[in-house]
C-alpha positions as CSV (number, residue, x, y, z in Angstrom):
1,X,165.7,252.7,71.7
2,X,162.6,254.8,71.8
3,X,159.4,254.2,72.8
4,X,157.2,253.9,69.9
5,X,153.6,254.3,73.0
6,X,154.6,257.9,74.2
7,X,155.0,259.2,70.6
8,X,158.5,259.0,71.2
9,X,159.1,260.8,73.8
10,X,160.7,258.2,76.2
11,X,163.8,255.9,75.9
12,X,163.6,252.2,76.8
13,X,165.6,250.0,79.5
14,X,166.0,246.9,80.5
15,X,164.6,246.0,83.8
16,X,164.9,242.6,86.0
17,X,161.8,242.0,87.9
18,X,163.5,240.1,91.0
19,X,160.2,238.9,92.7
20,X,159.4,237.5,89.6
21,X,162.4,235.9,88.2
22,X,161.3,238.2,84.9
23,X,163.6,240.3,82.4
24,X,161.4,243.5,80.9
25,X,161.9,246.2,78.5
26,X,160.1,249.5,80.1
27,X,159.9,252.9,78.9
28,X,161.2,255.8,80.9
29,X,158.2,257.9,80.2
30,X,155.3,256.1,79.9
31,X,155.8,253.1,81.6
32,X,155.0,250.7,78.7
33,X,156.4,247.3,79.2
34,X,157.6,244.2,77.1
35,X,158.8,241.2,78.1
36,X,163.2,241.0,76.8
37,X,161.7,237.7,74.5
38,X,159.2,240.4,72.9
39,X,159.6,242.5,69.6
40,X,159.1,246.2,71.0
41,X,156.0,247.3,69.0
42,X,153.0,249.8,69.8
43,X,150.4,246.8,68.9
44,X,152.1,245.3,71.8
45,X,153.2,246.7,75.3
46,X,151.5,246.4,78.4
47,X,151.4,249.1,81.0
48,X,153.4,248.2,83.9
49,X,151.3,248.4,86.5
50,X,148.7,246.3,84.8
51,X,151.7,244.0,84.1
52,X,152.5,244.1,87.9
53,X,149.2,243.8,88.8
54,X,148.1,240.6,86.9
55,X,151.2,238.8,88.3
56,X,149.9,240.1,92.1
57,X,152.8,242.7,92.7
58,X,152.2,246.6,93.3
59,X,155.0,248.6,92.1
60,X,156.0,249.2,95.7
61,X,156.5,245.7,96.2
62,X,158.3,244.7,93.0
63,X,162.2,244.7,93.6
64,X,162.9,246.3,90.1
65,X,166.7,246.3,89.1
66,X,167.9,248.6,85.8
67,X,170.0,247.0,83.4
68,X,170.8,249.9,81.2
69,X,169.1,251.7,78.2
70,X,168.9,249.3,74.9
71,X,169.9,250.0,71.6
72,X,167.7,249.7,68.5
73,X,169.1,246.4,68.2
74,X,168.2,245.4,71.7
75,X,171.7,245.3,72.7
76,X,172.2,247.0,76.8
77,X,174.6,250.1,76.8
C-alpha cells in the first residue's frame, strides 16, 4: 500500500511494537503511523515519534519488529 502523507512516495508495513503489546501500520518514508484496527487515511496518521512519545518510549527504546509490506487490502506480503 502507499502512503497517502508523503504524497506517495513511501510504502506501508506492518510493525509490532513489542514494549507495547501494539500492532502498527508505518510508512517507510515518512514515518506516519496507524494503529492495524485503523483505516489508513491522510486525515488520520500520527507521526511515529509523537506516537512513541505519548506512550513514554523513544524510538531507541521501542523494540520494533517488521511484519512485511501490506497490500491495498491490508493483507501482509
Amino acid at each position: 500500500m502507499i502512503c497517502p502523507r508523503c504524497d506517495n512516495q513511501g510504502l506501508i508495513y506492518r510493525a509490532n511494537i513489542l514494549n507495547l503489546g501494539i500492532t502498527l501500520n508505518i510508512c517507510d518514508e515518512c514515518d506516519a503511523c496507524w494503529p492495524d484496527t485503523q483505516i489508513i487515511d491522510i486525515k488520520n496518521f500520527k507521526d511515529l515519534t509523537v506516537f512513541l512519545e505519548e506512550h513514554n518510549l523513544t524510538y531507541e527504546e521501542s523494540e520494533i519488529i517488521d511484519l512485511g509490506y501490506i497490500d491495498s487490502t491490508n493483507e501482509i506480503f
